[in-house]
C-alpha positions in Angstrom: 95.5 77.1 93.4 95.7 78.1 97.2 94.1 76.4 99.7 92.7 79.6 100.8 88.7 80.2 99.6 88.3 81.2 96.5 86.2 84.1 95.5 85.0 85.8 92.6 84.0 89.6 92.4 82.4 91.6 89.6 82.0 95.0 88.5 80.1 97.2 86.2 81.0 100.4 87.3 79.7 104.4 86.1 81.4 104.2 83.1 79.2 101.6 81.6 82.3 99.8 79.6 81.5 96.3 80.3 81.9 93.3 83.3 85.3 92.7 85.0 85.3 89.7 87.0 88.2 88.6 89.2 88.9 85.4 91.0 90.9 85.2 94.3 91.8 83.8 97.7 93.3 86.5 100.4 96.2 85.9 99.9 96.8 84.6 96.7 97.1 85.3 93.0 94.1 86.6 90.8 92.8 85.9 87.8 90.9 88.1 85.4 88.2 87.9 82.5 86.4 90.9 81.3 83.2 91.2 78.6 81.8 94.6 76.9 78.5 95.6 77.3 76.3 95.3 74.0 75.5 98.5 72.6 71.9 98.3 73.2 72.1 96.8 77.0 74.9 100.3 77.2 71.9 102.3 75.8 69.3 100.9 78.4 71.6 101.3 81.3 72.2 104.6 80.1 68.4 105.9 79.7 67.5 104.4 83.0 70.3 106.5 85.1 67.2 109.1 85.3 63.7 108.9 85.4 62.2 106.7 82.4 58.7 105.2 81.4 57.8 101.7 82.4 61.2 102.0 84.4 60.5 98.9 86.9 59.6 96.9 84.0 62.5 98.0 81.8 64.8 97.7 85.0 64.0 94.3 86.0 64.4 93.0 82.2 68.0 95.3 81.9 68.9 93.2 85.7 68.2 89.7 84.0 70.4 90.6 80.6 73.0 92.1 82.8 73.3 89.1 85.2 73.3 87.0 82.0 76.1 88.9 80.9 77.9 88.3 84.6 77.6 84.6 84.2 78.6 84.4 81.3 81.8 86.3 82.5 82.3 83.7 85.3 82.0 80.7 82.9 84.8 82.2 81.0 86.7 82.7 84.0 86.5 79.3 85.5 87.3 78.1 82.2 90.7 79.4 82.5 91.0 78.8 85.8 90.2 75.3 85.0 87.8 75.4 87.9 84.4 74.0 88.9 81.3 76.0 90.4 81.5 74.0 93.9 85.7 75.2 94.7 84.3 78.7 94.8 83.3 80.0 97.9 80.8 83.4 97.1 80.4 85.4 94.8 80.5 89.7 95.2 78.2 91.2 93.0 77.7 95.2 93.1 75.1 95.3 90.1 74.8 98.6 88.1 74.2 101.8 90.3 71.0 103.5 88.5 70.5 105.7 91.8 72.5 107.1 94.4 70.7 109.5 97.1 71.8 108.3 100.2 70.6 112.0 101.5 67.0 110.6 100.8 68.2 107.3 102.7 68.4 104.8 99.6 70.7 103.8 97.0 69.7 101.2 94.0 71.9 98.9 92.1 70.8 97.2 89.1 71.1 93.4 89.6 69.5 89.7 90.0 71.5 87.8 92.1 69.0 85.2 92.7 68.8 84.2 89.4 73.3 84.6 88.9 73.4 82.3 91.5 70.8 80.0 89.9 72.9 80.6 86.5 76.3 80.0 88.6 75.0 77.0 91.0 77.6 79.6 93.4 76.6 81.5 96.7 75.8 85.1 95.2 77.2 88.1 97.9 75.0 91.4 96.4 73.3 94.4 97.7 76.5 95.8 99.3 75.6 99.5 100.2 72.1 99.1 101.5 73.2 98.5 105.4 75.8 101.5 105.5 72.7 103.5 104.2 70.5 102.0 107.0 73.0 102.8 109.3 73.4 106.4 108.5 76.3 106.8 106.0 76.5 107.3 102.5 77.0 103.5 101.1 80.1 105.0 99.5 82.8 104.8 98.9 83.2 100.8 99.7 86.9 100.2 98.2 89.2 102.2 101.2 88.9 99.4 103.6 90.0 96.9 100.9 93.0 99.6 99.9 94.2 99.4 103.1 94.3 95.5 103.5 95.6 94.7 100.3 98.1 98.6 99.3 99.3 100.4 102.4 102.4 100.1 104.1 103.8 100.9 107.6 105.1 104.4 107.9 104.2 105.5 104.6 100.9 107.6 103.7 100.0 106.2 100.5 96.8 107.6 98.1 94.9 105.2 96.2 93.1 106.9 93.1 90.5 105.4 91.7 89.4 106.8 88.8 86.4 105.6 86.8 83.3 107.0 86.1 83.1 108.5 88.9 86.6 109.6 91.1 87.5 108.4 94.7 91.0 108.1 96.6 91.6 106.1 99.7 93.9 107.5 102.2 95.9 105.2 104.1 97.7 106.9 106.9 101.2 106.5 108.0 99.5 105.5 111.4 97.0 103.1 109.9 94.3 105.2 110.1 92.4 105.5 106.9 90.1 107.8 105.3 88.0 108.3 101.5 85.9 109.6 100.0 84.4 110.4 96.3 86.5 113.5 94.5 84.2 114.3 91.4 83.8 112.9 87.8 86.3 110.2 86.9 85.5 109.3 83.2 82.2 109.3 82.5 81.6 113.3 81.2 85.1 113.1 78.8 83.5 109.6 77.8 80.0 110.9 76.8 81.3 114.5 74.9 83.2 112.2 72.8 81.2 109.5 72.1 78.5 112.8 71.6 81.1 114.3 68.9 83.5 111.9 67.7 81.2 108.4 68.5 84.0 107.0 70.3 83.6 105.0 73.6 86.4 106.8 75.1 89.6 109.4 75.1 92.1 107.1 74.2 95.5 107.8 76.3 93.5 111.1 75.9 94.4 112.4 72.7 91.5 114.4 71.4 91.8 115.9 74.7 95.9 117.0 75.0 95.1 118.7 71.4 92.7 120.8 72.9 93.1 123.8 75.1 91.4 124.2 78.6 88.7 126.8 78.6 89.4 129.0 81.9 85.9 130.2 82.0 84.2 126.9 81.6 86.8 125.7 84.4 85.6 127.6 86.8 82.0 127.4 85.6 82.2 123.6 86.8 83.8 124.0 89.9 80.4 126.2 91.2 79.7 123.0 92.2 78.4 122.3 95.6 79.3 119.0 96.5 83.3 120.4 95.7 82.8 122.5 98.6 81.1 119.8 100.7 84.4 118.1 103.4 83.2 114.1 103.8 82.1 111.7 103.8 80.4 112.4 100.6 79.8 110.4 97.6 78.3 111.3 93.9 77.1 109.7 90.7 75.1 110.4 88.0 72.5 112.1 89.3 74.9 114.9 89.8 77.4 114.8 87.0 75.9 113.9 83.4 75.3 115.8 80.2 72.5 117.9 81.5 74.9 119.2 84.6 77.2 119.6 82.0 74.5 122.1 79.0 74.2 123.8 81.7 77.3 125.2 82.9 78.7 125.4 79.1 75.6 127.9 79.2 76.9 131.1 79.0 80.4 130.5 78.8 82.3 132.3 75.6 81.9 129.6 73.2 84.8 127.2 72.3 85.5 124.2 70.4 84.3 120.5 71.3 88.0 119.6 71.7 88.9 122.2 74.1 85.7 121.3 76.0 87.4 118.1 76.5 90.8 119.2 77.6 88.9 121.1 79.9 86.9 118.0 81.4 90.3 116.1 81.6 91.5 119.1 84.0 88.5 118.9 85.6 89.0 115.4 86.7 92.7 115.9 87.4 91.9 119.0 89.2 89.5 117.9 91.4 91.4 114.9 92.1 94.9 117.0 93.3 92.9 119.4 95.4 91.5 116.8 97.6 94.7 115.1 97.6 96.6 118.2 98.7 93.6 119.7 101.0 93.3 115.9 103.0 96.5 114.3 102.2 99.0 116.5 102.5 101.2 114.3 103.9 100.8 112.0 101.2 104.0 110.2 100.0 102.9 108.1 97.1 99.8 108.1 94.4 98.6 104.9 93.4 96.0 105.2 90.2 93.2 102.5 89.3 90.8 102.2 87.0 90.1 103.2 83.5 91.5 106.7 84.2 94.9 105.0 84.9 94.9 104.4 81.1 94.7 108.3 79.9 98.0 109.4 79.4 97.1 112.5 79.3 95.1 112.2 82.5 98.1 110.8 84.1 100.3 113.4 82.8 98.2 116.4 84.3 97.9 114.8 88.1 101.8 114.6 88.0 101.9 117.8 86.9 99.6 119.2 89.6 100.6 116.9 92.7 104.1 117.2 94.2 104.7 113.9 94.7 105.1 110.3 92.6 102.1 109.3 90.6 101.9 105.5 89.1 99.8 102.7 88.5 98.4 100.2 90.7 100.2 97.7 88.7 103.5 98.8 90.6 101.9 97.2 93.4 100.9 94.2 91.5 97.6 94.7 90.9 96.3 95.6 87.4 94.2 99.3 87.5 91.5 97.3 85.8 91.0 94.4 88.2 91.1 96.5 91.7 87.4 97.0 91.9 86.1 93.7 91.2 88.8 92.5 93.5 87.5 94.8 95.7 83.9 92.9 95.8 85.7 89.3 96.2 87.2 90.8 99.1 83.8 92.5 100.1 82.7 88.7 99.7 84.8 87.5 101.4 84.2 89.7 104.2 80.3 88.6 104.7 81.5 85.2 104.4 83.8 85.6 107.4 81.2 87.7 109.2 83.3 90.8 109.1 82.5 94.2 108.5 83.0 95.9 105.3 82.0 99.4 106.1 84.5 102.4 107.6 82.2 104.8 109.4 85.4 107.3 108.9 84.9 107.0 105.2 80.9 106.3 104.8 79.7 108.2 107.9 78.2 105.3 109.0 77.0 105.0 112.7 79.3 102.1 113.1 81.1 99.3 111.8 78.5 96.8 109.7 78.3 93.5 107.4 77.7 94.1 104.3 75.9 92.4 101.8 72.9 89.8 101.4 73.1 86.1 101.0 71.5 84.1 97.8 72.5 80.4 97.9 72.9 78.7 95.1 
């Protein structure tokens, strides 16, 4: 292993799949191990994404199974690392957004990091957003300023797409100026219809949706959407897009078949996706995709079809689409650990540059 630090990071994004954890040094090689969520811990997260009964009781209980569930993770990884607790540096740990309203000056991430580090016996980084929020910006999106360190290149203007549950790209300039900012729904709504009408967890390469057909009205139903219209920073969640958002604008619309609702969420996603490209990145030279999205075939099919220019995996760039996030947080770790900002007001909105994260000693 590198003499570099070694950090891990985890994620639990929006589309509630399961934990990715990634161990690193900057530079150097990662490793990856990944668990699924449990169906019932899934369900919890799930309920508690809005207002719920009891909800700081069932939130704190639903922090402690999910950090059991991260170290758990990281015992696995080390395992294959061959590695003790003491040769890691920190540990990044986003936790499970529930609430996103940086508008009313707060966002909440499930999590425990006191007790991961007490599981771990390793330095626990968590609570990343909180200080761009107290500073003014949105606390979102976090990954650009990792993009640029570890994807961009000199004289090219390069996109990095992530798309999970929810969908942000990462603009890194020609010039080395970088922007971001969150697009729309990644995942999550073509994940809930079908696990809604076929129980699946998810679209695979997105075949239910390429035998569908996109419903024009319904298209244009969803993009009446405010925060479309809104130039950044801006970021969004869950307490904009889920299955209520969506009743709503199926409302009214000519009524057409479960399948070709979902071929018209996968547009949707692509859709949303090229336009900002095209409207803020117009210059762009290269998409990169991460993140579940850059599984879809289908999905991956329709943003070459609507963007004019080469669309591929991160992997090209030798990072697996499934491991950029949690790399992200090592990095984010990392970071803090250094005393380095993690923000980028030109993304967040920020008032200015700031650390990021809070410290638990193990």
């Amino acid at each position: 292993m590198p003499n570099s630090p070694l950090y891990i990071g985890l994620m639990s994004g929006t589309s509630l799949d399961g934990v990715d954890a990634v161990l690193s040094a900057f530079p150097g090689k990662q490793q990856a191990a990944y668990l699924p969520f449990p169906a019932d811990l899934k369900h919890e997260l799930m309920a508690l994404q809005s207002p719920t009964e009891n909800e700081i009781h069932r939130e704190s209980m639903a922090a402690n199974r999910l950090v059991q569930l991260y170290a758990e993770c990281i015992r696995n990884l080390l395992a294959s690392a061959q590695l003790r607790p003491d040769q890691i540096r920190a540990i990044g740990a986003h936790g499970q957004t529930i609430r996103h309203l940086p508008a009313s000056g707060y966002t909440r991430q499930i999590n425990n990091p006191a007790l991961l580090a007490e599981l771990t016996g390793i330095d626990v980084v968590a609570d990343f957003r909180s200080r761009d929020v107290a500073a003014g910006g949105q606390g979102a999106p976090l990954v650009p300023a990792f993009h640029q360190a570890v994807f961009s290149k000199p004289g090219i203007t390069r996109v990095i797409a992530n798309i999970g549950g929810i969908s942000n790209i990462s603009l890194l300039r020609a010039d080395g100026s970088l922007s971001g900012f969150d697009t729309g729904p990644g995942n999550m709504l073509m994940d809930s219809w079908i696990n809604t009408h076929l129980g699946a967890a998810y679209d695979k390469d997105g075949h239910w949706a390429a035998g569908g057909k996109v419903n024009p009205a319904l298209l244009d139903a969803l993009f009446e959407t405010e925060f479309l219209r809104q130039p950044p920073p801006k970021s969004t969640g869950r307490d904009l897009f889920n299955a209520d958002w969506l009743a709503a604008k199926i409302q009214g619309v000519v009524i057409c078949s479960a399948q070709d609702v979902q071929a018209t969420l996968a547009a949707f996603t692509a859709l949303t996706l090229s336009d900002a490209i095209k409207l803020y990145a117009g210059d762009a030279m290269e998409v990169y995709v991460c993140g579940g999205g850059a599984y879809n075939a289908h999905l991956m099919q329709l943003l070459h079809q609507a963007l004019p220019v080469p669309v591929a995996s991160t992997a090209q760039l030798g990072v697996s689409p499934s491991e950029v996030e949690a790399l992200a947080f090592a990095w984010l770790a990392a970071r803090f650990c250094e005393r380095l900002p993690g923000n980028v007001p030109a993304v967040t909105g920020a008032r200015g540059s700031r650390i990021l994260g809070a410290l638990y000693p193990a």
